[in-house]
N, C-alpha and C positions, 0 to 999 in steps of 0.2 A: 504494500500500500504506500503511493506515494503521501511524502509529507502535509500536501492540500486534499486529498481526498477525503470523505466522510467517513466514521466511523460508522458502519450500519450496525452493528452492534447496540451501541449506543441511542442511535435512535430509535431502534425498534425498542429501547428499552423505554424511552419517553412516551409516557404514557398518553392520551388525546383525554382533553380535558372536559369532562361533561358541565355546561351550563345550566344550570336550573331553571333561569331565565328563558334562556334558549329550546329546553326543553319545554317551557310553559307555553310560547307563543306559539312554537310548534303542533303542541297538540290545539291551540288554538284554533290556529289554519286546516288541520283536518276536520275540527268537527263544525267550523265553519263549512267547510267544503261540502261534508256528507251531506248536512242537515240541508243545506240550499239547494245540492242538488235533489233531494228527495222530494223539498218542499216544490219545490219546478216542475221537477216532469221532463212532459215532454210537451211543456209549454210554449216555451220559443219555437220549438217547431211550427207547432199550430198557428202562430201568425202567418208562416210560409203556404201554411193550406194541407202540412202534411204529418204521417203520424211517427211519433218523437220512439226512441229507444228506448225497449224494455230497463225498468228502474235500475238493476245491475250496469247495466251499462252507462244510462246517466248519473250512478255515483263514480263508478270508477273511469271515466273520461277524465273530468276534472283532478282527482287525485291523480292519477298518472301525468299531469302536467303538473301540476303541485310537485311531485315530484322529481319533475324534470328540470322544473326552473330551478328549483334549489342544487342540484350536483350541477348542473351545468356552471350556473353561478360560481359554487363551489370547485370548479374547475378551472372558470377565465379567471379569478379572480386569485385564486389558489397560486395557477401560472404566473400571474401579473408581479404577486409576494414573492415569490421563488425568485424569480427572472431578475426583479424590479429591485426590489424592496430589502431583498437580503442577501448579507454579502457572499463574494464567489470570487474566485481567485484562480488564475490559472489555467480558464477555461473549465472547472471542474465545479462543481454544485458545492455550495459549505456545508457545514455541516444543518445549519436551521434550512439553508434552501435544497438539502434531499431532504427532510425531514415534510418538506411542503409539499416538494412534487411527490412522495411518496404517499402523500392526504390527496391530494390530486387525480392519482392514479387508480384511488379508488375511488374517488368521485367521478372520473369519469366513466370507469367500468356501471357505475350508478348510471349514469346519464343516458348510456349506450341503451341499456337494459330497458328505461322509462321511455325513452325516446321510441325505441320498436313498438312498446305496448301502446304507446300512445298514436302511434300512427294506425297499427290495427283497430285501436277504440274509434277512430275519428272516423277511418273507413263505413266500420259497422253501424257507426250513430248517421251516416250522410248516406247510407246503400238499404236503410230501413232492419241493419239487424239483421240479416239474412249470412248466417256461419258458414253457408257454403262457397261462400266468395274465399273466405280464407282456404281451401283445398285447391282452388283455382289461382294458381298463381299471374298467369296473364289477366286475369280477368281484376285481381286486386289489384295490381300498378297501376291499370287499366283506371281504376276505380281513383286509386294515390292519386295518380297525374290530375285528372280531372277534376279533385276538389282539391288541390294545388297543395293544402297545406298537409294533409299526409305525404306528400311527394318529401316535404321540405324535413317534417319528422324523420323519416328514413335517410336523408343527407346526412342529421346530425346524427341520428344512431350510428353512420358509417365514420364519421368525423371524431367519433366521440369516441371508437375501439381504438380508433389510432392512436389516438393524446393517451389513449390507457395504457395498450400498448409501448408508446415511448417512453411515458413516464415512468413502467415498470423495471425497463431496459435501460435507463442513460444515468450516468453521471457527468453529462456532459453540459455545461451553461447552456450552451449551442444548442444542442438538441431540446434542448427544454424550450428554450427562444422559438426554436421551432413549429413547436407545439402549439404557442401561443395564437397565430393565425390560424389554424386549420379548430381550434376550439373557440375562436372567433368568429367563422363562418357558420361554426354548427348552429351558435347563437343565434346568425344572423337569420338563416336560410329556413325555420319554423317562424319569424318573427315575421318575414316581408311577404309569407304566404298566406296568413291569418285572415283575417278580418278584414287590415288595413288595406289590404290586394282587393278585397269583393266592394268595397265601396268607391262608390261609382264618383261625384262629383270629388275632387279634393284626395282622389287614392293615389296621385303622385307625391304629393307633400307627405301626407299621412306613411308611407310608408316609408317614406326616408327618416322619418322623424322618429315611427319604430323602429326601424335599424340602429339607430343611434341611441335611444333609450335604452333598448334590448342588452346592445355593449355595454355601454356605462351603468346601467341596473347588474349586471352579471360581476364585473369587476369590482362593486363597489360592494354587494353582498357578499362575492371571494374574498374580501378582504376582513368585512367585520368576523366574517366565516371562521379565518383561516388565526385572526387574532384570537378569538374566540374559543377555539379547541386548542391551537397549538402558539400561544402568544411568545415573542420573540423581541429581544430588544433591538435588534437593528432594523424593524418595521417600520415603526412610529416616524422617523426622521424621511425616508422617501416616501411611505404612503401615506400619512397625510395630503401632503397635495394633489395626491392622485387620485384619494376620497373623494376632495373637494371638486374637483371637476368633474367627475363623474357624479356627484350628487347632482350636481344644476342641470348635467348633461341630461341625465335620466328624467329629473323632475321637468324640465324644458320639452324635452322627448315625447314624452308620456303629453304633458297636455294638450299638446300641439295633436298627436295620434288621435287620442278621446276626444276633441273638440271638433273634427271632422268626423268619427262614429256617430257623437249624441247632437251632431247635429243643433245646438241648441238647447235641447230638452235635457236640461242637467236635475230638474226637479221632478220629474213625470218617470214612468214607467219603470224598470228596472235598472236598465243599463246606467244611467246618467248619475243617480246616487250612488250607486256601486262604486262608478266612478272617481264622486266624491271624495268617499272614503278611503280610496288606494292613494288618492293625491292628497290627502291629510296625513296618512302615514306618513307616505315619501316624505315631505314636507318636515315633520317632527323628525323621520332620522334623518334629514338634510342638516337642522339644526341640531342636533348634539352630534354631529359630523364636523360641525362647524365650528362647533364650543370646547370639545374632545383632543384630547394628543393623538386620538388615532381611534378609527372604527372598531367598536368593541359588542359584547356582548351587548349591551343598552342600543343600539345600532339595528345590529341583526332583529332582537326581538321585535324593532318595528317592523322591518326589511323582509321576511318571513310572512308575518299574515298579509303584508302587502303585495306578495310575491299570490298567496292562495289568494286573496281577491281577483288579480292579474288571471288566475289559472278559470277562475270563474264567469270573470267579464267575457272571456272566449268562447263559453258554453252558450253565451246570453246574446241575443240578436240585438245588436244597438240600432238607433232611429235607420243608419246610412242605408242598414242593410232592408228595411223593411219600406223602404220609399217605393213608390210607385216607378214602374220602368218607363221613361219617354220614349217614344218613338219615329220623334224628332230628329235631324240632324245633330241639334244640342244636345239634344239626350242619348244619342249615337255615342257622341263627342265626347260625355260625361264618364260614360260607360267605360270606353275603350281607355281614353287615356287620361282622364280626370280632368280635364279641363275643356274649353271650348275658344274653337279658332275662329280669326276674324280671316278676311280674303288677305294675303300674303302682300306688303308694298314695302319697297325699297327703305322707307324709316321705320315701318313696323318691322321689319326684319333685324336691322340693324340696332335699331333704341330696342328698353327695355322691352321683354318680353314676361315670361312665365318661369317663377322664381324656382332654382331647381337648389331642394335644401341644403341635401348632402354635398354637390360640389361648394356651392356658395359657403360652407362650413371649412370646406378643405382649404380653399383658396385663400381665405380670411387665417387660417389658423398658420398654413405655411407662410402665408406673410410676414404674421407676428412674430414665428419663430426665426425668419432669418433679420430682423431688424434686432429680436434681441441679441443675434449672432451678433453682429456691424456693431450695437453699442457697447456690446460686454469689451470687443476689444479697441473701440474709442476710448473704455472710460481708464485704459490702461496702456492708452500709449500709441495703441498698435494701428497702423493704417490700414486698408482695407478699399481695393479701387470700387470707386464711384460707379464703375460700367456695370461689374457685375451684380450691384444692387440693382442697378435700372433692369437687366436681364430677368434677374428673378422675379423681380416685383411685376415687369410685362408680363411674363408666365402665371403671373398669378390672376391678374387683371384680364388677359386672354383666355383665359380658364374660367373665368369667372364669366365673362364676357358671352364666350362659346355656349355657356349651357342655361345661362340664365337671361337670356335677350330672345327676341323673335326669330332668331334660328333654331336655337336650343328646343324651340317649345313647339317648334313645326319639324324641325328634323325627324320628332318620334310619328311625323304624319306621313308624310314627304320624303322620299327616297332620293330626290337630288338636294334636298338642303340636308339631309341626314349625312350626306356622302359629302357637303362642303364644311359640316361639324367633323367628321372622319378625318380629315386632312388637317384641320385645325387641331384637334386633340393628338394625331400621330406625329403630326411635322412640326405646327408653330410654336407649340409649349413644350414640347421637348427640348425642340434647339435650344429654345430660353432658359429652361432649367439647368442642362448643364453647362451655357454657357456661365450660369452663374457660380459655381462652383460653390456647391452647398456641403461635401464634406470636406472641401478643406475648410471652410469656415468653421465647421465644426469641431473640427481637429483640435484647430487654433483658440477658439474660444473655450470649448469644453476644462473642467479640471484637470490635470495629470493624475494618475494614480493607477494601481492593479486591481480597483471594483471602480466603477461607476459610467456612464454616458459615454466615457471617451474610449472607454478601453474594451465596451460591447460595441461599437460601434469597429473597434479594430477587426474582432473578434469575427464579426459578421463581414467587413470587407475580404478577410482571409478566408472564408467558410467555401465548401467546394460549390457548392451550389453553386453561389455569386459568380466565382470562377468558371462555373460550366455555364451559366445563361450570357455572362461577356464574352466567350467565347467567339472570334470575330463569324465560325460557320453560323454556328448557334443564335447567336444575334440577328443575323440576316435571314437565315430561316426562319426566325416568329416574325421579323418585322414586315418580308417577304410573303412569307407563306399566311399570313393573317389573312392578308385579301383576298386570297383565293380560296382558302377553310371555311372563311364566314359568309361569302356571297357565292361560293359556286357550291355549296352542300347546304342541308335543310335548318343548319344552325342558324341562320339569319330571320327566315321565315319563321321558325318556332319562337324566336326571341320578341320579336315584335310586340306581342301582345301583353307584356310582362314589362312594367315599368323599372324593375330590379333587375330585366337581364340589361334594360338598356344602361343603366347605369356600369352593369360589369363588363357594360361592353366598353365605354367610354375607359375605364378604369384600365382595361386592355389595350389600347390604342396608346396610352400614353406610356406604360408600361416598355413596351416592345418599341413605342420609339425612342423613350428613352435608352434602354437599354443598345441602341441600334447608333445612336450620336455619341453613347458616351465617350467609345474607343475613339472615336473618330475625330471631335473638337472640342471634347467636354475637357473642361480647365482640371478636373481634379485626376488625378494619376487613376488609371484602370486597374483593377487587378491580374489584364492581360494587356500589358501597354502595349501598344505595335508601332512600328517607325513609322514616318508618313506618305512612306510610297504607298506601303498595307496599308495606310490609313486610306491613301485614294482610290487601291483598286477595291475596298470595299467597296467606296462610295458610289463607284463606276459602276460596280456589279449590279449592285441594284437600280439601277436605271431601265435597263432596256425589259426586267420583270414588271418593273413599274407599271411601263408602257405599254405592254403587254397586255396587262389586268384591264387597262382603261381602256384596248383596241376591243378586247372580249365583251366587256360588260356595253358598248357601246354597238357588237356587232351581233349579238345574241337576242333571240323572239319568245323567250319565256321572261315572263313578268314573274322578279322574285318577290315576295310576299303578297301573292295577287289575293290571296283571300282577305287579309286584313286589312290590304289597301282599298280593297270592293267593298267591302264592309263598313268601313268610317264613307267610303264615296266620295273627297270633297268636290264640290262643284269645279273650284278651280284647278283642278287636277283631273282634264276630260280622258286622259291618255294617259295610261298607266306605264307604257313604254316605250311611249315620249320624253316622260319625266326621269324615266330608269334609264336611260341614253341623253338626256341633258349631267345628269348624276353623273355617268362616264367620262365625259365632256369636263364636269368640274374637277375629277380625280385624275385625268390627266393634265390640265391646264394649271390645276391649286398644288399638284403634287411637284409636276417640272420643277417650278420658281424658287420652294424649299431649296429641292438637290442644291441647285445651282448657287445660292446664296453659302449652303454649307461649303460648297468649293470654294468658291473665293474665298470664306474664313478659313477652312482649310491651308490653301494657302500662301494667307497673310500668315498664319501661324508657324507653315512650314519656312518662310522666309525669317522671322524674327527669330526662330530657333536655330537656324544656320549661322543669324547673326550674331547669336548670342554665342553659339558655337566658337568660330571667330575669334571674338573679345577676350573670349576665356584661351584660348592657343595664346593669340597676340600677349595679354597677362602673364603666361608660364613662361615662354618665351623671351621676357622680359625679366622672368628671376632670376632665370637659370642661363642667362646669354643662349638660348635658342638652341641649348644642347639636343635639342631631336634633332633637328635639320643640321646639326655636326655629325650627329651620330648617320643618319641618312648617307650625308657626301662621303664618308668614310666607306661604309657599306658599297659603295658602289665604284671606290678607288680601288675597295680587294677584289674586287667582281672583275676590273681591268686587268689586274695586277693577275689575276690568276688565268683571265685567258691568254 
């Protein structure tokens, strides 16, 4: 055993600390849970016209998500303490951070387990109860897919063996960091299929804003969780602040979501007081989150019944869902993609359009974090060029620009302005980002030391992975092959109708372009740097695939997403494959201009580095009286000498 590793020994001998407290709310939230669903029924249903699931079933739906939110919880947030919060050295977990992810690892074996049941319960309560769908295996996905949020339950049962899985297996920091995203998405992927996905006016905001809740509710109960059974003194100093934003994030979250469910009716009928009441918890452990050294027991016990109301309000049809359907264009429009378009003009397109939450969060938040890069090393000295502020801040501002203006909000209608968001998200804000060079900012501002920000940030530039996706094939194959994966197979068409795939598409695009510049002109060193001829025939390469893509999608007679497109119908969109070959037209015309700007940075870069090159010769040179070029003329007076 080396000298930083954990003593498992030791920790398995640390006992998991039972709360009293914790145990009381607990059993709270279950018999909360039982009694409401028994008093119910199959109430909600009968608003829809139809008949509700045998009583077994309607207690045990809700606990089985009761359950699930709690490991899950107990899983992001467990990870977050591990990763985050407690010290590691060396690449190796300490001894409090395997003590966490080994609480972790059986939370998420928990999670895995609830999450399956609870996909099979949802099934059966949406298919009228009928057991023989479970023997028929096509016929149940069949059933998952279709009422979308059992599809998203089975992700995170898949997501959730994993993190079990690794957690059981690693003493690795890395690996645990790992884990972290993929029990992120488990979170995410039940959350944006729910509720906030079936309602119609406002289900675009609504569902970004449970995405976001969903995270910061899950991290913030891992943590009162994780202080709670296994309390640790190097907690308190990094999660604190990471409580605190995840408190506002969640209670921000949450209202925003439930404010587009109840519609209004926050006094009438079920859903709206229920409501209430999860946002008065949240709220009180917001405040002693607030007033506290660190999320505790006093935390959790609010964070627990509020978590079973959460599990409840899901069983319960709020006002959105029980609206009368239009059959309007607007009511078309509501439906499909939550909101309603006006006819498409040159300042509607460009000025504000339809606020898109989630990006508009990211944009604002990478902002703030690289301004406090620039001032930490103003307030000490350090200079910091001007350009690369304006770079990233344009990136943030074109990002923000792209998804939340009259493009953004017609592109999820419109396949040639979706295709001019495309270009904008893969090529403008890429380039911008790495020209700003955001980790060496980080590098330079962050602390020194062997635990914290600076040294997982090493950590993970070193990691293989990082290493195999900068890979200059690897690079050019996602950034390449994206275009042809997503619009020449049914992955585009399937996505459409999902405001959450549009977003991970978006998420993608910027992803793989960034990953695609960075070798290429991104200021901060690669973890596979290449000279800059490699640098140009990447850039060369992908050119004539480029062009390629946009000679195809502009010479081809099948309309991709024709259903969905036929479906919304907009007036001003008489030609489905008019507009799918204007789209073409844009992806080649928007695409060229990028290349060709990153070449000329290119190289201007490749020239100042020759010149730098240069200065630094001409400099040795001048130490050492020029002794290479003696040493040179020598070498080639015994080359004479010897013939």
């Amino acid at each position: 055993m080396s000298p930083t590793s954990p003593d498992r020994s030791a920790v398995r001998a640390d006992p998991v600390r039972v709360s009293p407290v914790l145990v009381v709310s607990l059993l709270v939230a279950v018999g909360i849970t039982v009694v409401f669903a028994v008093l119910r029924g199959g109430l909600p249903f009968a608003a829809l016209g139809v008949s509700g699931p045998p009583v077994e079933v309607a207690v045990a739906t809700p606990l089985a998500r009761l359950v699930t939110l709690l490991a899950a919880g107990a899983t992001v947030g467990g990870l977050v303490g591990a990763v985050v919060a407690r010290p590691s050295r060396d690449g190796e977990l300490g001894a409090q951070a395997y003590a966490a992810v080994r609480w972790v690892g059986a939370a998420a074996a928990v999670w895995a387990v609830g999450a399956l049941v609870a996909a099979v319960l949802t099934v059966l309560a949406g298919t009228g109860s009928d057991p023989r769908i479970l023997t028929a295996p096509d016929a149940f996905l069949t059933s998952a897919a279709a009422l979308e949020e059992p599809a998203g339950f089975l992700v995170a049962a898949v997501l959730a063996a994993v993190v079990a899985a690794l957690c059981r297996l690693t003493l690795s920091w890395r690996t645990a960091a790992g884990a972290l995203p993929l029990a992120v998405l488990g979170v995410v992927a039940p959350a944006v299929t729910g509720q906030v996905a079936s309602a119609r006016s406002g289900h675009d905001i609504a569902t970004d804003a449970a995405a976001l809740a969903a995270v910061a509710a899950a991290v913030w109960l891992g943590l009162a969780l994780l202080e709670t059974v296994q309390p640790g003194r190097a907690l308190a100093a990094r999660a604190r602040p990471i409580a605190l934003v995840a408190a506002g994030t969640a209670l921000a979250g949450t209202v925003v979501a439930e404010a587009v469910l109840v519609r209004g009716a926050w006094f009438s009928g079920v859903h709206g007081p229920l409501a209430l009441v999860q946002l008065a918890l949240l709220a009180g452990a917001a405040v002693l989150t607030l007033r506290g050294r660190v999320p505790g027991p006093s935390v959790a016990a609010l964070l627990v019944p509020a978590v079973g109301l959460g599990a409840l309000l899901a069983t319960e049809l709020p006002p959105a869902l029980t609206a009368p359907v239009l059959t309007t264009l607007e009511g078309i429009q509501d439906a499909a993609l939550g909101y309603r378009l006006d006819p498409p003009t040159l300042l509607g397109l460009l000025g504000p359009g339809r606020l898109n939450l989630l990006w508009a969060v990211v944009a604002v938040v990478l902002a703030g974090a690289y301004l406090a890069g620039v001032r930490r090393l103003r307030a000490r000295g350090d200079a910091w060029p001007p350009g690369r502020t304006a770079s990233w801040l344009g990136a943030c501002a074109l990002l923000l620009w792209a998804t939340s203006s009259g493009l953004g909000a017609h592109s999820m209608a419109t396949f040639s302005v979706h295709m001019g968001v495309h270009m904008i998200l893969s090529m403008g804000v890429p380039i911008l980002l790495v020209l700003g060079g955001p980790v060496t900012l980080a590098l330079r501002a962050l602390p020194t030391g062997d635990t914290g920000p600076r040294a997982w940030l090493l950590s993970l530039l070193d990691a293989p992975l990082t290493r195999l996706l900068t890979h200059p094939l690897v690079a050019l194959a996602l950034f390449v092959g994206s275009f042809y994966a997503l619009y020449f197979s049914a992955l585009y068409a399937t996505a459409l109708p999902f405001h959450w795939a549009h977003q991970l598409m978006f998420l993608h695009f910027m992803v793989t372009g960034s990953l695609f510049f960075w070798p290429i002109i991104g200021v901060d060193r690669a973890p596979r740097p290449l000279p800059h001829l490699g640098r140009l025939a990447m850039l060369l390469a992908s050119m004539p695939f480029h062009a390629f893509f946009a000679v195809a999608l502009m010479s081809t007679d099948v309309v991709i997403g024709q259903a969905f497109f036929g479906q919304i119908a907009l007036p001003w969109v008489p030609d489905l494959l008019a507009d799918q070959r204007l789209g073409g037209g844009i992806a080649w015309a928007s695409g060229e201009a990028p290349l060709v700007v990153v070449l000329l940075v290119l190289l201007v870069q490749w020239s100042r580095a020759d010149s730098r090159d240069a200065t630094r010769r001409d400099r040795h040179a001048d130490r050492d009286g020029d002794a290479e070029l003696a040493a040179w003329n020598r070498m080639l007076a015994d080359l004479s000498r010897g013939r």
